[in-house]
C-alpha positions as CSV (number, residue, x, y, z in Angstrom):
1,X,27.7,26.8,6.8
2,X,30.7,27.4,4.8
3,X,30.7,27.2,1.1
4,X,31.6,23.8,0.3
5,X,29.0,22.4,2.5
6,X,26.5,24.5,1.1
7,X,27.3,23.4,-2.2
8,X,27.4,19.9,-1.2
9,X,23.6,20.1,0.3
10,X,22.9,21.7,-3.3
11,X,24.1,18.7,-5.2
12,X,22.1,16.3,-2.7
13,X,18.9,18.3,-3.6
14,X,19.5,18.8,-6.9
15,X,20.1,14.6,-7.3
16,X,17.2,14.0,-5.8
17,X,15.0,16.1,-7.7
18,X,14.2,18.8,-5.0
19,X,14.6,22.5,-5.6
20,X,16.1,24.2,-3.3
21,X,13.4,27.1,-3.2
22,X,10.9,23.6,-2.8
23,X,13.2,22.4,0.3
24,X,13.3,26.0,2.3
25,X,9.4,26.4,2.0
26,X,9.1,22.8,3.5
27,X,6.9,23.0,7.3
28,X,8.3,20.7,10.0
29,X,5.3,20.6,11.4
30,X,3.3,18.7,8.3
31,X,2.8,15.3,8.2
32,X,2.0,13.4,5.0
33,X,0.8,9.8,4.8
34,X,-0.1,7.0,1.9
35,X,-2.1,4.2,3.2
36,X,-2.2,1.8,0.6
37,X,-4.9,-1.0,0.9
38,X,-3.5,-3.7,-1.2
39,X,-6.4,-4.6,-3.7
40,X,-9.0,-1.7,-3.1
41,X,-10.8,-1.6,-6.4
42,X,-12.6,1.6,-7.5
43,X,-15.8,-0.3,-7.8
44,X,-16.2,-1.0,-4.6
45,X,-16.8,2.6,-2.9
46,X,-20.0,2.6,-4.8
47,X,-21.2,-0.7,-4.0
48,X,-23.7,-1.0,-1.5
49,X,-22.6,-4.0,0.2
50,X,-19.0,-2.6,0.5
51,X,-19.3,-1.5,4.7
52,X,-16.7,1.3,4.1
53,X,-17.9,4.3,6.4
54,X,-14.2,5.1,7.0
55,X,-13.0,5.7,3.3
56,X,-16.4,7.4,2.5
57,X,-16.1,9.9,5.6
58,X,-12.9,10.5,4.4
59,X,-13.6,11.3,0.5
60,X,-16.6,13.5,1.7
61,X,-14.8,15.8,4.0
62,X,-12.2,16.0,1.7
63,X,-11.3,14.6,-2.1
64,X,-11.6,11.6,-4.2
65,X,-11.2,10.4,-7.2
66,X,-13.6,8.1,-9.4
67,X,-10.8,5.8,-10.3
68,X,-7.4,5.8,-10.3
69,X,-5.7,4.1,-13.2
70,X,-2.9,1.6,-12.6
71,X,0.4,0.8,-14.2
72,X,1.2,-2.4,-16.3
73,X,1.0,-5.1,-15.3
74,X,-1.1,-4.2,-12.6
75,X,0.8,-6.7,-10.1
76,X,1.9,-5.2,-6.9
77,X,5.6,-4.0,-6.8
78,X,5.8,-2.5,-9.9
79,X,2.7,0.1,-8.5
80,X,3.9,0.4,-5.5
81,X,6.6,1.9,-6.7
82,X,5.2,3.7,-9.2
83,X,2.5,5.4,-6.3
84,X,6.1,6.3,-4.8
85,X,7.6,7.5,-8.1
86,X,5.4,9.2,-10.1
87,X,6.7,6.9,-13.0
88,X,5.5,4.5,-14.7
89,X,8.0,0.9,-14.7
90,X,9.7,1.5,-17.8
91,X,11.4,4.6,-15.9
92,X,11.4,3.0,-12.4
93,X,12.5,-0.2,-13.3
94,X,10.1,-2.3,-10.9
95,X,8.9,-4.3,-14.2
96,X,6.9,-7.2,-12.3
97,X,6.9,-8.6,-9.5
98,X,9.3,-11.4,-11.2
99,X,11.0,-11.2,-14.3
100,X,13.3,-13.5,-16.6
101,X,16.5,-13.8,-16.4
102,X,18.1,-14.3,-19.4
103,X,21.5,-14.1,-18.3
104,X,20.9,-17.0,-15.3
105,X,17.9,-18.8,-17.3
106,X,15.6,-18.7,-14.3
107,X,13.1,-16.6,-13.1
108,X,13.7,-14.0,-10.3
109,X,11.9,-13.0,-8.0
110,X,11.1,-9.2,-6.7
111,X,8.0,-9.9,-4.4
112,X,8.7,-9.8,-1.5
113,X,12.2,-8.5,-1.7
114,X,14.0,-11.5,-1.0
115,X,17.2,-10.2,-2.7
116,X,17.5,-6.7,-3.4
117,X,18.1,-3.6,-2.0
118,X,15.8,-0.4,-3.1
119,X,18.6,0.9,-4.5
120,X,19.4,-1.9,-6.9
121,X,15.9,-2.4,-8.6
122,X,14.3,1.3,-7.9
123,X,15.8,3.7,-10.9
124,X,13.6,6.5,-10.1
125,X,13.7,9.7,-6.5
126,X,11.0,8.5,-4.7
127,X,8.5,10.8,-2.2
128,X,10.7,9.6,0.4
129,X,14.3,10.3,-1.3
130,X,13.0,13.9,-2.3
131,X,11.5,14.5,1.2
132,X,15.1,13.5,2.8
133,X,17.1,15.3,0.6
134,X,15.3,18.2,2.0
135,X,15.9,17.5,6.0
136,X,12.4,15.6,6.6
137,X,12.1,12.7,8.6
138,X,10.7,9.7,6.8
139,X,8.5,6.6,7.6
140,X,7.2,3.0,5.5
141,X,5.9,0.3,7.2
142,X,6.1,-3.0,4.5
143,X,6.3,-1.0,1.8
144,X,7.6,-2.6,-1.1
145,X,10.5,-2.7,-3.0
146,X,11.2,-0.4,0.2
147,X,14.0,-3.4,1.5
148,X,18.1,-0.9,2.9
149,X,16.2,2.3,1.8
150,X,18.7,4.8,2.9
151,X,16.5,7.5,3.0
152,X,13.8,5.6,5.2
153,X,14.9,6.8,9.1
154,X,12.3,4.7,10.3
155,X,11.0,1.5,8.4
156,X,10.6,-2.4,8.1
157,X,10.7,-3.4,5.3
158,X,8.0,-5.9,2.7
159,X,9.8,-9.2,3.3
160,X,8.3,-12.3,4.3
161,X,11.1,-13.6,7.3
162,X,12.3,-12.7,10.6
163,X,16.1,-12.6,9.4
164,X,15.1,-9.9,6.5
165,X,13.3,-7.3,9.1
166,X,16.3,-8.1,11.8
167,X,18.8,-7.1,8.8
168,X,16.9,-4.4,7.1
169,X,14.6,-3.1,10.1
170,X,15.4,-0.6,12.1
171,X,17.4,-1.7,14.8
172,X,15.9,0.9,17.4
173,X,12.5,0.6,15.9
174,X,12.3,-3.3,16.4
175,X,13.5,-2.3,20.1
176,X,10.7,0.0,20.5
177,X,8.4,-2.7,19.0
178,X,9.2,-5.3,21.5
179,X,9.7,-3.2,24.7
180,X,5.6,-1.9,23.6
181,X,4.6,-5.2,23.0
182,X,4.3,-4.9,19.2
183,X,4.6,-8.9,18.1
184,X,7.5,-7.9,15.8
185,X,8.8,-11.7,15.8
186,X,5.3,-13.3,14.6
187,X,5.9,-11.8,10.9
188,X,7.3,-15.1,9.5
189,X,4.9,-17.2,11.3
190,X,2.0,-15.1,10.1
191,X,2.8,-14.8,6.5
192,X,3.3,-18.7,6.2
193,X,0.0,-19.1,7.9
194,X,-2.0,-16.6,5.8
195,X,-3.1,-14.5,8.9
196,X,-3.3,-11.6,6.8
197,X,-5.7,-9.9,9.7
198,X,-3.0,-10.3,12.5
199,X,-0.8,-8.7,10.1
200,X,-2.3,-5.9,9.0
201,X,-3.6,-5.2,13.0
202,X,0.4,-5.4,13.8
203,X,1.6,-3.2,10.8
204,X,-0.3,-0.3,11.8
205,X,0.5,-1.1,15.8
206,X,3.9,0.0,14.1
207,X,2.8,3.2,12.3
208,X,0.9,4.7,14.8
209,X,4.2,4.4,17.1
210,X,6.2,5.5,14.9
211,X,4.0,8.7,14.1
212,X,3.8,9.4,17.9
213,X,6.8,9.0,18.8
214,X,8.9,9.4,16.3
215,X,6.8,12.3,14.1
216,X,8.1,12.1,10.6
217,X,7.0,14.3,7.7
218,X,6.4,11.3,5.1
219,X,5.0,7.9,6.1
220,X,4.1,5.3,3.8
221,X,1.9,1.8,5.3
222,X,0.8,-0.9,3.7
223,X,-2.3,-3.3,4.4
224,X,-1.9,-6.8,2.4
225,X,-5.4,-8.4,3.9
226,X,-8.0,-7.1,1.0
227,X,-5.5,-8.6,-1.1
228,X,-5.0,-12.1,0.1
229,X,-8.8,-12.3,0.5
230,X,-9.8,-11.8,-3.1
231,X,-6.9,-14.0,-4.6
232,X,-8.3,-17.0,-2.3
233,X,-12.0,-16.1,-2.8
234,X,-12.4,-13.6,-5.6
235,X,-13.4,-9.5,-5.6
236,X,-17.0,-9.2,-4.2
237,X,-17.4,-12.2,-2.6
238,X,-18.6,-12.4,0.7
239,X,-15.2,-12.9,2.0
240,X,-13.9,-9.9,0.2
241,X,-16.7,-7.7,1.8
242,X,-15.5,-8.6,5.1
243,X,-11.6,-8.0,4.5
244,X,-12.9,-5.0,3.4
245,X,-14.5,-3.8,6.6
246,X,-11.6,-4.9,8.2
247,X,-9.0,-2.6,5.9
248,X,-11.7,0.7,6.3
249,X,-11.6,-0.2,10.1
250,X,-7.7,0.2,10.3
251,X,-7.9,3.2,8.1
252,X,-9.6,4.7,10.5
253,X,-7.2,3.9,13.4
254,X,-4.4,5.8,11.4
255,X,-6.9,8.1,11.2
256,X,-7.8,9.1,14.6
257,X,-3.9,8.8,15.7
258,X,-3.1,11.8,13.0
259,X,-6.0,13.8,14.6
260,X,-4.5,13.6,17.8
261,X,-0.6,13.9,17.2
262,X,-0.7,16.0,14.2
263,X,-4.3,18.1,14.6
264,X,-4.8,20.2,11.4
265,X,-1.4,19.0,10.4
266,X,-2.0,15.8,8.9
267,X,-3.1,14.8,5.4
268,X,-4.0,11.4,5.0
269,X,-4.6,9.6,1.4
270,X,-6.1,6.0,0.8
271,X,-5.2,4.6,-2.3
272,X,-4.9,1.1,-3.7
273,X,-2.4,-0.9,-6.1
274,X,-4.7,-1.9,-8.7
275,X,-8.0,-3.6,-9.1
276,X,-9.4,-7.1,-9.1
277,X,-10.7,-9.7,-11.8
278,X,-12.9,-13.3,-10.8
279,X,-11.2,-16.0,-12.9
280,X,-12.5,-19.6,-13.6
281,X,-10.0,-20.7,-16.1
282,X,-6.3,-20.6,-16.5
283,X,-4.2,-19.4,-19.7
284,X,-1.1,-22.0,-20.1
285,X,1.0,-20.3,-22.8
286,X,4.2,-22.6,-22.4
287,X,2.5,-25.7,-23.3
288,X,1.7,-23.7,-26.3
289,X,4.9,-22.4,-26.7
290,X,6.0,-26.2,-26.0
291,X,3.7,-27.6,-28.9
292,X,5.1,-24.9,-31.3
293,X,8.4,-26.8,-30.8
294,X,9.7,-23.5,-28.9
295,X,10.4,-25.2,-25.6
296,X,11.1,-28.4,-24.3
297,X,11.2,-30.2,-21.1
298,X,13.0,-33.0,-19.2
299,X,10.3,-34.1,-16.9
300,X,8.3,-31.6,-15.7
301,X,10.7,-28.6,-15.5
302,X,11.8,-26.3,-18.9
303,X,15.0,-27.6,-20.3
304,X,15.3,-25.9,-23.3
305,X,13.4,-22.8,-24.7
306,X,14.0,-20.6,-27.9
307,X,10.4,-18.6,-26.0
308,X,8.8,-19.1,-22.7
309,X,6.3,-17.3,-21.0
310,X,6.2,-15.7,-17.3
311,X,2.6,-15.3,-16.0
312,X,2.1,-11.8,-14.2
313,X,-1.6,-13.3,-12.5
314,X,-3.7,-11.4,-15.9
315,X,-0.7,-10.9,-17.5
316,X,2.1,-12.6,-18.7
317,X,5.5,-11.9,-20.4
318,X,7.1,-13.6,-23.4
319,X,10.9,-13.8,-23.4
320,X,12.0,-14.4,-26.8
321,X,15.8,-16.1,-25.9
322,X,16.7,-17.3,-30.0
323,X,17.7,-13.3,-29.8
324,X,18.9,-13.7,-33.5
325,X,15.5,-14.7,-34.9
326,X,13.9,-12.0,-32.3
327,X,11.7,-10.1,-35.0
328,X,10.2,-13.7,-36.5
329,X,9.4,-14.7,-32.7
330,X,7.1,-11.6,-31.9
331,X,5.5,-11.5,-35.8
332,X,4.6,-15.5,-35.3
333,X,3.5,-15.3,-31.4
334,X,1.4,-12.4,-32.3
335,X,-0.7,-13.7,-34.3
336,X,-0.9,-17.3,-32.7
337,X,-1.4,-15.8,-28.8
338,X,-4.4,-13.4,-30.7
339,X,-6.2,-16.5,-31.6
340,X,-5.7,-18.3,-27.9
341,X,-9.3,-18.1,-25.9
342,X,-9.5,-15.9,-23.3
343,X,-6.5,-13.3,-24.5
344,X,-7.6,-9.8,-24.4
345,X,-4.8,-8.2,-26.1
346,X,-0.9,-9.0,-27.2
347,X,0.9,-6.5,-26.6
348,X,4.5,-6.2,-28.9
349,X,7.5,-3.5,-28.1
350,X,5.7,-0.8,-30.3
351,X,3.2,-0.5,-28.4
352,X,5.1,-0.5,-24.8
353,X,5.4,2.9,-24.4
354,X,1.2,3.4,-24.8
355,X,0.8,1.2,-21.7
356,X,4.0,2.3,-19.7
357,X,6.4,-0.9,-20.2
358,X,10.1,-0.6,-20.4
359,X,11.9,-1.2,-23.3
360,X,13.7,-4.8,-23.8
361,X,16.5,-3.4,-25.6
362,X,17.3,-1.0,-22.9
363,X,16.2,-3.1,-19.8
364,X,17.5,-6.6,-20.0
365,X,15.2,-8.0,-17.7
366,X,11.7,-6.9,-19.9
367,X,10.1,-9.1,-21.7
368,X,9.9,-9.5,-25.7
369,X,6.1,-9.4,-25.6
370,X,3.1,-9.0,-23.6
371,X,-0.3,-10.9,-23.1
372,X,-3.2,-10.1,-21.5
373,X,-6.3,-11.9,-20.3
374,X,-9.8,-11.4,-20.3
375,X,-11.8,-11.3,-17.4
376,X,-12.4,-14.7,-15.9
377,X,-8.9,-16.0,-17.2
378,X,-5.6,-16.0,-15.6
379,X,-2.0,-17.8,-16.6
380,X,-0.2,-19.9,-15.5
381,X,3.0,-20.7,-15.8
382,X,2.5,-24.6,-16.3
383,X,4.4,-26.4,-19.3
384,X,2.9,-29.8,-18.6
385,X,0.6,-31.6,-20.1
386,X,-1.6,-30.9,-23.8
387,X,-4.6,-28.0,-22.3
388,X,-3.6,-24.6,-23.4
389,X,-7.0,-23.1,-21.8
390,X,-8.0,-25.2,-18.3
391,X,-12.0,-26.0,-18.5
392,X,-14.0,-23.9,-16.4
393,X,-14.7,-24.5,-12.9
394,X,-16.9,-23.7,-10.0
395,X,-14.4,-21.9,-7.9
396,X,-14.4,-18.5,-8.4
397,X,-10.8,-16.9,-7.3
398,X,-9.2,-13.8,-8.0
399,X,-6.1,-11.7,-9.4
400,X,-4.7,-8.6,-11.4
401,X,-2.1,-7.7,-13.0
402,X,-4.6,-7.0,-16.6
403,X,-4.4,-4.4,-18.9
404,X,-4.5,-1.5,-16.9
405,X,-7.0,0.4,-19.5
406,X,-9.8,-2.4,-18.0
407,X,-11.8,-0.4,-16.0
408,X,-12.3,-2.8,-13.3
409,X,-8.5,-3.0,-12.8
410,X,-8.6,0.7,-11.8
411,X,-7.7,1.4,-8.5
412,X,-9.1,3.7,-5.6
413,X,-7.9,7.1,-4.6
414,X,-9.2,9.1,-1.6
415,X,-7.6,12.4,0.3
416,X,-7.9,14.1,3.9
417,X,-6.7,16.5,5.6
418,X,-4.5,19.8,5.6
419,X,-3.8,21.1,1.9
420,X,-6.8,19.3,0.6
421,X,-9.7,20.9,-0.7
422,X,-13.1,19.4,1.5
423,X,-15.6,18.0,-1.2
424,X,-13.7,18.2,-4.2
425,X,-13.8,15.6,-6.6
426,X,-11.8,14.2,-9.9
427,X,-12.7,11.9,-12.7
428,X,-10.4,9.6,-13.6
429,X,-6.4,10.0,-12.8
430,X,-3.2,7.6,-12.7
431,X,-1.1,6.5,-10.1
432,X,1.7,8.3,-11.5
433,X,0.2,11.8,-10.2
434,X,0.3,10.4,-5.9
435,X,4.0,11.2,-5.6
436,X,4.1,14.8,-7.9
437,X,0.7,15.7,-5.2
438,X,2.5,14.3,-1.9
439,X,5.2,16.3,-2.8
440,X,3.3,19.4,-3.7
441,X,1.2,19.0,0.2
442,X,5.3,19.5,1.3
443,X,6.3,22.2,-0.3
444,X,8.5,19.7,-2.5
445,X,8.9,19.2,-6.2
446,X,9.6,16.1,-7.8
447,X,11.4,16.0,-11.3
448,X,11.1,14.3,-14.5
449,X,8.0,12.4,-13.6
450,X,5.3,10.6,-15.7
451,X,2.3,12.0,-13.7
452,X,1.0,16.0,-12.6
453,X,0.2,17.7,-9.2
454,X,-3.4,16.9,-8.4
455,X,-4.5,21.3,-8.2
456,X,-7.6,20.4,-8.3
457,X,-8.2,19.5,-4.9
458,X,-5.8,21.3,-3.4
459,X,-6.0,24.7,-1.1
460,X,-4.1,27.6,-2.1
């Protein structure tokens, strides 16, 4: 190569966060890949009725983790992208999986990418950015906050319609797809209908093609089905055991396809997003807010609002748009939101940087303040009527997206394969250290990151 392209490739590296010493020690032949079962709380590897003989096989032949803690709020797209990252939101900028906007006065949202682009909401390289800089193929099958990933050669993207994955899919891909009989076109149908089994049964259809045809050095897949099941029917339910068989069954047919096309190649790790809460009651801070004279309404919808409050399932942020009495806001809905049943902890900006939150006055779109719930409370997002706390019922559902120092919100962590130690075991880590490991399993580095190479359970 001649100078200046050398010195191009350098700068490419270099922006991504690569070394170039990490780049030339990179092997073709390796294959590392992050299944994450949406939902997969810790607890649930040691529970007896959890039918998991996959994941267990897998953490006994190789490495796992006791828990894994989660970012805040523990709500999917800001972890996803942290898993990806190695950052926690206030450096990734993934802050919810909505947010406030106080420039449009509505609420936006981010799940499931309905109107950005990777590139305009992730601030952070990703596993996948650092792996391309350095000539490796690439691979993500729904991952989110994935959506016009340039650095993705092979990919469809977390969004709920048809026209999303014709525009942001691969083109070839979604050719392959059909002309294997992969149902490509049924993903709008499916997630309308809640058939979060057909799903997850199509998505890795899609991975294991792509591994063995298409053999990339990174791929990232993403099973929703544990998830859904334990919003509608609550963690541990009988339901939830089932959905859980389900996800440990597909685990295993990723499983056997890296044994085959990438024998002693392959390293394989299970993780999850977060874990799960039951909840019987709901947390309604904008009628609150609304009796406090801070909101109003015309009807049913918000008209007016000095605060209003954006429920993140166990969390919830407070925007505080009177920005000139700012300081009075957070001091009064401290103590008043401290006093509410069922809040765990408030949260104000002095504290964001203990649980990982991005600062409002350098991210517009973060909130002023942050609640959290107890277990068996949720919020909601409701202004109407006089009930701040809902009675309790009899249904039991689920949700996340707690403080992510709750143990029961901590997630799962399992690895496989080549570069990992067989029987090795850690305490408890945080999502931030997947990326920083992934990368380390390539010969990679990855830069300025919140998390640490897992040594521990890898080979020399």
């Amino acid at each position: 190569m001649n100078r200046l392209t050398v010195l191009l490739c350098l700068a490419a590296l270099f922006a991504a966060g690569v070394t170039p010493r990490a780049a030339a020690q990179t092997s073709p032949a390796r294959l590392v890949v992050l299944i994450s079962v949406d939902g997969l709380a810790h607890y649930y590897f040691d529970d007896p009725k959890a039918e998991m003989p996959t994941i267990r096989e897998l953490a006994a032949t190789g490495a796992r983790a006791q828990m894994m803690r989660a970012s805040m709020p523990s709500v999917t797209w800001p972890n996803h992208t942290t898993l990806v990252t190695g950052t926690h939101p206030a450096k990734h900028g993934v802050i919810g999986n909505n947010y406030f906007s106080r420039a449009k006065n509505e609420s936006v949202p981010l799940i499931p990418d309905p109107f950005f682009n990777k590139e305009e909401i992730v601030k952070s390289p990703t596993i996948y950015d650092v792996a391309k800089a350095a000539g490796l193929r690439t691979a993500a099958i729904i991952w989110p906050a994935s959506r016009g990933a340039k650095t993705l050669d092979w990919t469809v993207p977390d969004c709920f319609s048809n026209s999303l994955w014709q525009a942001y899919g691969t083109p070839k891909l979604l050719a392959e797809f059909k002309a294997a009989g992969i149902p490509y076109e049924k993903q709008e149908e499916w997630c309308k209908t809640g058939k979060g089994e057909e799903r997850d049964k199509m998505y890795v259809q899609m991975f294991n093609h792509v591994v063995r045809n298409h053999r990339p050095h990174v791929g990232l897949l993403h099973l929703v089905e544990v998830d859904h099941v334990e919003h509608a029917k609550g963690p541990q339910s009988p339901e939830a055991y089932a959905a859980v068989k389900f996800a440990d069954d597909r685990v295993r047919e990723v499983w056997d396809n890296l044994k085959k096309t990438f024998p002693g190649k392959a390293t394989l790790i299970v993780a999850s997003d977060h874990g799960f809460f039951r909840y019987q009651q709901s947390i309604q801070p904008n009628v609150l807010l609304k009796k406090e004279g801070l909101l109003q309404l015309e009807g049913t919808k918000i008209a007016h609002a000095k605060v209003r409050a954006l429920g993140q399932g166990g969390g919830c942020f407070l925007y505080v748009l009177d920005h000139a009495n700012r300081e009075k806001h957070i001091a009064r809905l401290t103590k008043l939101f401290q006093k509410v049943e069922g809040i765990d902890v408030v949260i104000p900006p002095s504290d964001f940087k203990k649980y990982g939150l991005a600062d409002p006055k350098r991210d517009a779109n973060m909130a002023d303040l942050m609640l959290s719930a107890k277990e068996g409370y949720s919020f909601s997002d409701t202004a109407a009527g006089e009930i701040i706390v809902t009675p309790k019922t009899d249904a039991v559902k689920g949700t996340h997206g707690y403080n992510q120092f709750q143990p029961r919100m901590h997630a799962s962590f399992v690895a496989w394969g080549a570069g990992i130690k067989p029987g090795s075991t850690l305490g408890t880590i945080s999502n931030t250290d997947v990326a920083p490991t992934m990368a380390a399993l390539l010969g990679l580095e990855m830069q300025d990151v919140d998390g640490r190479v897992l040594k521990e359970i890898l080979t020399k």
